[in-house]
N, C-alpha and C positions, 0 to 999 in steps of 0.2 A: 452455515457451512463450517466445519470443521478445517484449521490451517493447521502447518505445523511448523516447525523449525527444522533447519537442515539434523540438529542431534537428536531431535525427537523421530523425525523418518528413518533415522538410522534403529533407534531403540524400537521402533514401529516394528521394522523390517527384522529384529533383534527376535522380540515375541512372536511373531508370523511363524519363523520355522521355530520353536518353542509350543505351537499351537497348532504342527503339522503343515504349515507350509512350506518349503525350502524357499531359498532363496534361490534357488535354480529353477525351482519351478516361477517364482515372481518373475526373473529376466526373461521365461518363455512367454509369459504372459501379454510381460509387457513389449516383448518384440512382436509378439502378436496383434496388441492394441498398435503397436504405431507401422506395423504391415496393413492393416486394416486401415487409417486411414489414411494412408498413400494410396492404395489400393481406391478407397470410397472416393478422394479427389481426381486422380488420374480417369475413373468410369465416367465421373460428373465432366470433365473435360470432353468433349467430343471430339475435337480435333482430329483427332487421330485413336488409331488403334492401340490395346495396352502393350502388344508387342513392340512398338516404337517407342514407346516412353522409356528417355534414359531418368533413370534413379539412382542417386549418388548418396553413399551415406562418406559424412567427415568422421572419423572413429577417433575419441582417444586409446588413451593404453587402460582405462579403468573399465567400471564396470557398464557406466554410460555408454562406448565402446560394444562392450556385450550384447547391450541392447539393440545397437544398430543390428550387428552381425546375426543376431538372434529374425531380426524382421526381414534383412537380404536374403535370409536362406528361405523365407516362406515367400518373398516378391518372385524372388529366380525363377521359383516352377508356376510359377502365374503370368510366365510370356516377357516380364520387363525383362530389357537391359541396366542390370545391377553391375553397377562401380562402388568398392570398399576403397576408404583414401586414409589410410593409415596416418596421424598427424603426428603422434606423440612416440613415436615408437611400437613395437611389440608387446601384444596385451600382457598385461603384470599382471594380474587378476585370475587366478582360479574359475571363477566364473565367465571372463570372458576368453581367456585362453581357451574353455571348454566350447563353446560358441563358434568361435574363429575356426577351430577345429572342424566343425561339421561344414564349412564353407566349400561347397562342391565348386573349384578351381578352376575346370573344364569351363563352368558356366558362367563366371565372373569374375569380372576384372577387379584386379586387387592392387592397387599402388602402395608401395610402401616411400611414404612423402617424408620419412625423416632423416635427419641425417645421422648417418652411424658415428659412434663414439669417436674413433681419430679423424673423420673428416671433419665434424663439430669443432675439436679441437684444433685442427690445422686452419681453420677458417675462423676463428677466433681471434689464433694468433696473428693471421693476417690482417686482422680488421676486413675480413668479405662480408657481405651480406649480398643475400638475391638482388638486393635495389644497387647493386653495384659493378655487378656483374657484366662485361662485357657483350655488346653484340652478338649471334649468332654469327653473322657474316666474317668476324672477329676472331670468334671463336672456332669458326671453320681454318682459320688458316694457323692453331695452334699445334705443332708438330709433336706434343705429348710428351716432349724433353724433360718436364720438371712435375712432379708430383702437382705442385701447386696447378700448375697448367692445367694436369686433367681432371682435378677438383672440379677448378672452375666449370669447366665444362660437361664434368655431371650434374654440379649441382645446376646449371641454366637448362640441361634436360630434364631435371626432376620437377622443376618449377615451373616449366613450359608446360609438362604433362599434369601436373594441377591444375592448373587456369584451363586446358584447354578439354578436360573433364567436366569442370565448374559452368563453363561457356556453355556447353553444348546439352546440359542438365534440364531436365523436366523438373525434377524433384531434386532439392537438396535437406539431408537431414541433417543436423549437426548433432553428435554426439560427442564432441571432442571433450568439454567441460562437465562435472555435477558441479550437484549440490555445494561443494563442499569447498569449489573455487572463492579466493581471494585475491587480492593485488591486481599485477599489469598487463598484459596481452603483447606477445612482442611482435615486431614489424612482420615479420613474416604471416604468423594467423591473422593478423590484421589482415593484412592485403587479399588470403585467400578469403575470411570471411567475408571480404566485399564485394569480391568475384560472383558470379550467376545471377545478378539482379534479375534478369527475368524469368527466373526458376521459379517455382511455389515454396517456399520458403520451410522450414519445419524446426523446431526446437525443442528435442529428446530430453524433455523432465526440465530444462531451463537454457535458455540462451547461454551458450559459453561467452564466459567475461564478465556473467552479471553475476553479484553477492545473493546469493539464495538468502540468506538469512538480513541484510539492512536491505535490500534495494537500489543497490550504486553498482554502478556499470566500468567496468575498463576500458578506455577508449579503444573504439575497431570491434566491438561486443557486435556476436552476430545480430542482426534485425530479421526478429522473423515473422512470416504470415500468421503463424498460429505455433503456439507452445502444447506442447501434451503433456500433460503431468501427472505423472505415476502415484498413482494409490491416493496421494491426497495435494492440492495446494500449500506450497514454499509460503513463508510469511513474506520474506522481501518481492515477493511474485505482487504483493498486492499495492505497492511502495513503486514512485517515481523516483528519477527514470527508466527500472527496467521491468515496470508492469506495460511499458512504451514498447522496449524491444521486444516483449512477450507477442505481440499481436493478439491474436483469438485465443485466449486459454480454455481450453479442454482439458478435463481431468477423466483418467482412465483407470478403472476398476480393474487393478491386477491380479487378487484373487484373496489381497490380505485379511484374515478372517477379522470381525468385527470388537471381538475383545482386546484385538495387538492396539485398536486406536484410543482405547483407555489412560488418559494421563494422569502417571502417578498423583496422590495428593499434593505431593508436594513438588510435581512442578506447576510451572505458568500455562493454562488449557487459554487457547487461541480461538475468534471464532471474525467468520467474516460476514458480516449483516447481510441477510437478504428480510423478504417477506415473509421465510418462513419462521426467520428468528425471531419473529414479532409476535410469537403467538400469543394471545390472551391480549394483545392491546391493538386498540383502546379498550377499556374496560364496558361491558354494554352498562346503557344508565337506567336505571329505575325510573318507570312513570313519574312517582312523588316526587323525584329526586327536586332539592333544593340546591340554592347556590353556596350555601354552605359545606356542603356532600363533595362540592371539589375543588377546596385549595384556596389559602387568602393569600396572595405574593405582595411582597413589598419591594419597591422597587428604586433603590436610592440611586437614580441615574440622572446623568444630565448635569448642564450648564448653562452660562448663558450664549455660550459661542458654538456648543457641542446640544443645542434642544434636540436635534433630529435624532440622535442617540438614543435619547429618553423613551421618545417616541418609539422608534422601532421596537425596542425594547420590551416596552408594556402593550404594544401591538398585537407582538411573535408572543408573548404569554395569553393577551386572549384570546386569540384566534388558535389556539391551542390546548381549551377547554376548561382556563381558572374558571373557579367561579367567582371570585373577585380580586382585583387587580388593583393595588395602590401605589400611586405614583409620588414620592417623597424627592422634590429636587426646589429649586430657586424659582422665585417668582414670576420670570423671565421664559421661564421651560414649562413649567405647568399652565403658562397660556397657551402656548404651542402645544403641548401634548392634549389639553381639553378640548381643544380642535380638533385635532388630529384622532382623539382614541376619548369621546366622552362618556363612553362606557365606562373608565375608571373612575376612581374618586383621586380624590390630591389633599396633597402635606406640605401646604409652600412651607419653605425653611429659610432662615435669612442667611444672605450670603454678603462676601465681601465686593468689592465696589467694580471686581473684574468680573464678576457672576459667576463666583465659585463656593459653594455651599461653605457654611462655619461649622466650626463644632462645637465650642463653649457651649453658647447662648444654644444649640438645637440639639444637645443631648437628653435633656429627660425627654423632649418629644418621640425623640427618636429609639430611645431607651424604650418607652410604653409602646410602641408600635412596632418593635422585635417579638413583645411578650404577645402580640395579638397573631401573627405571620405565621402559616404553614412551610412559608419558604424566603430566602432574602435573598435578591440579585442585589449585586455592586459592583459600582466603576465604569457601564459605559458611558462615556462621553463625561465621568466624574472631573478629572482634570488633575492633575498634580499638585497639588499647595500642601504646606506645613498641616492646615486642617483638615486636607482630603485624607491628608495621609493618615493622621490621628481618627477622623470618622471611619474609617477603614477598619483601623484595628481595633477599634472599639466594636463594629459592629463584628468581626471575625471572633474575638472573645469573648460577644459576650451575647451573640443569638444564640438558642436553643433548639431553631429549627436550620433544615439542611442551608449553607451558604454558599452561595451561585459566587464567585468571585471574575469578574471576566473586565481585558482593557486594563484602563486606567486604575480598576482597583487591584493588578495585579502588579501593576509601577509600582502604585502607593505601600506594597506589601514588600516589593523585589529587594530592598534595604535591610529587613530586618524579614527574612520571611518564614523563621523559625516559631514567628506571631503563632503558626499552623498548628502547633505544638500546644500551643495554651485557651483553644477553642474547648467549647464548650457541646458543640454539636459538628455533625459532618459536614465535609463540607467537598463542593466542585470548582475547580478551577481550567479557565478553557484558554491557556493561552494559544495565540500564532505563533510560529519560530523564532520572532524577534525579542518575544513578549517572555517565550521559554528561554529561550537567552540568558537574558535579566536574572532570571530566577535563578539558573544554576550557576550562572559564571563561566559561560561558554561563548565564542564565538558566533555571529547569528548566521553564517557560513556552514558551521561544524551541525548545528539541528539536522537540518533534513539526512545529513548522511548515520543520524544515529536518534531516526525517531523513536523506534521501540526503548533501545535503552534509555533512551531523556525521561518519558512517559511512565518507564517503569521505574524507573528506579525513586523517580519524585512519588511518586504514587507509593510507592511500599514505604519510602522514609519517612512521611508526611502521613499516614494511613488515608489518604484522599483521593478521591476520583480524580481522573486528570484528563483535559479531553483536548490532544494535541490537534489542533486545523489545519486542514491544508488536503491537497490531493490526497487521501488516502488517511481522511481521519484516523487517528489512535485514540481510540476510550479505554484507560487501562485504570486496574484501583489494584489492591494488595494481590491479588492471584488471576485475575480474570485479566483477558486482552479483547476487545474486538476492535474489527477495525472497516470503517463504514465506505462502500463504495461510488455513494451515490453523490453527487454535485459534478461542476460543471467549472470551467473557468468565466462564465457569464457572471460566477458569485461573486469575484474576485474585485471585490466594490467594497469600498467604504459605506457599510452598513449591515452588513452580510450579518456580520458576525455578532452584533446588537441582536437581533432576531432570533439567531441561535440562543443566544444567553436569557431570551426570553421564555420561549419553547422548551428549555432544559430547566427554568426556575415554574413554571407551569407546573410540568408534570412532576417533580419532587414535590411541588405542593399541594397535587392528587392524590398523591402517597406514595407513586413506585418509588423504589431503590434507589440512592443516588446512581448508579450505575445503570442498571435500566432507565432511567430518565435522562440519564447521558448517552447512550446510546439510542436509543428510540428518537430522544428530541435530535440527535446528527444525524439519523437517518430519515427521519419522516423533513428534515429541512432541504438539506439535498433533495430527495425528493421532488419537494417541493419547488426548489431549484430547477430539476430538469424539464419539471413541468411548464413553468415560465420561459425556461428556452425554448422548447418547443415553440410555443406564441409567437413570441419576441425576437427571438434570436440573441447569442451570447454580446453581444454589442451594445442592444437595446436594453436588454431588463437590468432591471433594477433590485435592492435590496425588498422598497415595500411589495414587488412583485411575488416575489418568494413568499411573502405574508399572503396575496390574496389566491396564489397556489396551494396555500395548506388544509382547504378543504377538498378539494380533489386530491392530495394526497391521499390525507385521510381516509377518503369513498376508495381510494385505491387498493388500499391495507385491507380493506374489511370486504371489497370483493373478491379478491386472496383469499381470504380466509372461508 
């Protein structure tokens, strides 16, 4: 599925009327989809008749605004009690000033909740706000003597007549905020947005307060039952926390013709993993086929403290379809792992006396066994030492096939990580937020509120796939974005991510793309992922769960297809 960015929906909507659509025709459209499905949830309620159901739209002043007023004019003559709640002022907007205009006024109640220019400002100057405001009772015995007085006491009717809209709502749609929102939410929208909790909730293109384009939320951001969104999916829509306040996202075909969603060559094209992204994979295999036919991985994982690493590791790579799997780590771990996965073969390598693999002494070994590898994973459960660190970059400069970089080989690189620069073949690296941290010189705080750009921008300066984890994987490399939605917080386990680093150096060693093997292998894991929860439940399962889920993934994909 196709995402977009908050400037690419504008440039979308740009070519739409460029290719005969107007933009006045989209706002009818799309006042239309979200009449419709107020409309389709009020029927499904039985309760009551649709004549009773009150339907509140929160309007700003832009074109979001339009949209509401666009969908109350088609409710009104379908029986509801339609309330317009003007938040932001008088619509600014051409388009929704045309809107607001058709609003038959006889038949709907129209609040205008803002406050005008010199009350704003005599209330300013006073330090008032609503949350300060005196009593009712209080304000009944103010005899109107002072401007200031009767301020007050408009604004405690203005505000009363909010809440007491909000209270009594069936439906609340919020259209206060787009796309295009940043920064804070002040006390006032706060408070209304939290008003009508027992409303059916609705969010016109995106919850106001949340960043359409990172995913970060203003505090008091509406929460809603379900988000509609126009013409195509926000990137930050697909991003925690506010794919959270989104509830159900439903995307609505406004009418945009099919060549406006063409992105130039030379921007970043967005896409969000389903089933149907996956098309052509897994590849079907030939009767003959040998285990030659797909992929030798080498797999320089593990320690002596960190075996289960290893293990997972070379696990997630067979049960993933190598066809042959080698495991190169310390003598310690390749007992453990020949238990655990005797399907591989092994390269014990001598290590120092903590059980932390050498370099000196295990270089030409490990040098000849680059030249043989369709793919090289490294790092997890490697460990930090002066020679992990040197084994690292020795293997990053000097394999010829694609390099899996994941964990602790991503520590051993985060010092000097310009290594990237002087590879000899492509290469993936998957770190977590903490891991991306390191790497760029950023706070491990500051990642999550600016996934896309960490992911891209490493990705375009490095020319490297980069496969940022966490809620809302990021796979991004020099021009392509996807972003994977499948996993669970059941993953959220010390091992998760071995597994993945295994399944992504698998199938680079089949042949796909580093980037379709980055994404494929985060999607077919997750996957995999919710399949084990289902079983188990996110409490119980485990990382090797997720291992013995990846064949019903798999049958999953391919009865999709």
């Amino acid at each position: 599925m196709q995402i977009v960015t908050p400037e690419q929906m504008k440039n979308i909507e740009n070519r739409s009327e460029s290719l005969g659509v107007s933009k006045a025709e989209l706002m009818e459209n799309a006042g239309a989809a979200l009449a419709e499905l107020i409309d389709r949830h009020c029927r499904e309620d039985s309760t009551s008749m649709s004549e009773n159901k009150s339907i509140v739209f929160l309007a700003g002043s832009g074109n979001n605004g339009g949209d509401c007023y666009a969908a109350a004019n088609r409710l009104v003559y379908r029986g509801y009690r339609v309330t317009v709640i003007n938040l932001c002022g008088e619509p600014q907007t051409e388009l929704a000033k045309n809107q607001f205009s058709k609003l038959p006024e006889n038949h709907i109640t129209i609040i205008n909740a803002y406050k005008p220019g010199n009350v704003k400002a005599a209330i300013e100057a006073a330090e008032i706000s609503f949350m300060t405001l005196p009593a009712e009772n209080d304000l009944s015995r103010l005899s109107g003597t002072t401007p200031l007085e009767q301020i007050q006491k408009d604004e405690k009717q203005r505000v009363e007549r909010v809440f007491e809209a909000l209270s009594t709502a069936d439906v609340i749609a919020d259209g206060v905020f787009g796309t295009g929102f940043h920064g804070q939410l002040n006390d006032e929208l706060t408070a209304f947005f939290k008003a009508g909790r027992n409303a059916f909730r609705i969010a016109v293109d995106i919850p106001s307060g949340g960043n359409c384009a990172t995913g970060q939320v203003s505090e008091g951001t509406f929460e809603a039952d379900v988000t509609i969104a126009f013409g195509a999916l926000k990137t930050g829509m697909t991003q925690y926390p506010l794919k959270d306040y989104c509830g159900k996202i439903q995307t609505a075909d406004i009418g945009i013709p099919d060549e406006a969603y063409a992105i130039p060559a030379d921007e970043r094209s967005y896409t969000l993993l389903e089933h149907d992204s996956l098309a052509g994979f897994p590849e079907p295999r030939r009767p003959d086929a040998h285990k030659g036919d797909f992929g030798r991985v080498l797999c320089i994982t593990g320690s002596s403290e960190m075996r289960g690493a290893a293990a997972l590791s070379v696990l997630g790579a067979l049960r993933s379809g190598a066809g042959l799997v080698r495991a190169a780590s310390c003598p310690d771990c390749i007992n453990t792992v020949s238990v655990l996965a005797p399907e591989a073969t092994f390269i014990p390598l001598e290590c120092d006396d903590n059980g932390f693999m050498l370099f000196d002494c295990n270089r030409q070994r490990i040098e000849s066994e680059l030249k043989k590898a369709d793919a090289v994973l490294i790092g997890c459960g490697l460990g930090v030492t002066p020679d992990t660190v040197e084994l690292t970059r020795f293997v990053t400069e000097n394999a010829i096939c694609p390099v899996i970089i994941d964990a602790d080989g991503l520590n051993c690189i985060a010092s000097d990580i310009d290594i990237l620069q002087r590879r000899k073949a492509e290469v993936i690296i998957t770190p977590h937020p903490g891991e991306m941290a390191r790497l760029i010189g950023r706070e491990g705080a500051e990642i999550n509120k600016i996934r896309f750009f960490a992911a891209e921008k490493l990705a375009e300066k490095f020319h490297a796939v980069v496969v940022l984890k966490g809620a809302g994987t990021v796979i991004a490399d020099n021009h392509f974005t996807s972003v994977c939605p499948t996993g669970n917080p059941g993953m959220s386990k010390g091992g998760s991510g071995d597994v993945l680093a295994g399944i992504i150096a698998s199938l680079a060693a089949q042949g796909y793309s580093c980037f379709d093997a980055a994404r494929f292998g985060a999607y077919i894991h997750g996957l995999a992922g919710n399949i084990a929860a289902e079983k188990l439940g996110h409490e119980a399962m485990l990382p090797r769960d997720i291992i013995d889920s990846l064949s019903d993934s798999f049958r999953i994909i391919k009865e999709h297809k």
